[in-house]
Wavefront OBJ file of the C-alpha trace (Angstrom):
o trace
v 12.759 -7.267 1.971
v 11.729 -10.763 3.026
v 8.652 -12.190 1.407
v 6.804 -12.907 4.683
v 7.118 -8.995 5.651
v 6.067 -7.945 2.336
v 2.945 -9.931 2.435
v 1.802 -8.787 6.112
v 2.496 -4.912 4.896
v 0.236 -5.622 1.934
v -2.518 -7.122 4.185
v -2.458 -4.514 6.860
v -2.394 -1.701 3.246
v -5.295 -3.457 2.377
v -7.065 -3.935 5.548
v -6.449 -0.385 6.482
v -8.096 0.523 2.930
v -10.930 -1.072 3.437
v -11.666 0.522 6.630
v -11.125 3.807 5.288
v -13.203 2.778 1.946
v -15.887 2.077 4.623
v -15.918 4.628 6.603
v -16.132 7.163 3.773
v -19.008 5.263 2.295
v -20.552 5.113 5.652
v -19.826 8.915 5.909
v -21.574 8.984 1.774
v -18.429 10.644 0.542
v -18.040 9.506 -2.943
v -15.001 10.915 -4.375
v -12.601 10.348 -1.032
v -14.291 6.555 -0.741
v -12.826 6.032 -4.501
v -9.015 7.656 -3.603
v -8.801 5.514 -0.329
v -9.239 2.863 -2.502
v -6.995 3.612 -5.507
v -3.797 4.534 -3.414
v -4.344 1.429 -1.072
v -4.327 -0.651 -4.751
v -1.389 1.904 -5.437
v 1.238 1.146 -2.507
v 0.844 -2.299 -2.751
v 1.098 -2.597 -5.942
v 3.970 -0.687 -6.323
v 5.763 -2.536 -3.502
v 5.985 -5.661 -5.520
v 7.127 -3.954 -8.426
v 9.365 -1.864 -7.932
v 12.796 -3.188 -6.167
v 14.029 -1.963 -3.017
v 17.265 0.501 -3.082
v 20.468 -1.358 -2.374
v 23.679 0.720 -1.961
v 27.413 -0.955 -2.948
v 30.114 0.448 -1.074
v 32.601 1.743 -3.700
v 35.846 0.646 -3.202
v 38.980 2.734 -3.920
l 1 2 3 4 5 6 7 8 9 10 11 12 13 14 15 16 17 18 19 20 21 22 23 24 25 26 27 28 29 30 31 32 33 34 35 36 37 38 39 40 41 42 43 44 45 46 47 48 49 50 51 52 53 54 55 56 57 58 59 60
């Protein structure tokens, strides 16, 4: 995956988590506020880490 892709998927992951870390504060939910945050952290993490799947066609 190109660089310039990755980096706008990990800025709208991020965006999207804060809105959803603010909303559940707004909303005083404590324990949901915390998981919105952790699995935003999570995906975007994890898509710079781990590579992306690339098949080879097996020749016979």
């Amino acid at each position: 995956m190109p660089t310039i892709v990755k980096l706008t998927i990990s800025l709208i992951v991020i965006l999207v988590a804060a809105a959803g870390y603010a909303l559940q504060a707004h909303l005083g939910q404590v324990g949901p506020k915390y998981a919105v945050l952790f699995l935003g952290a999570f995906m975007v993490i994890a898509m710079w880490l781990f590579p992306e799947v690339s098949r080879k066609e097996i020749r016979k």
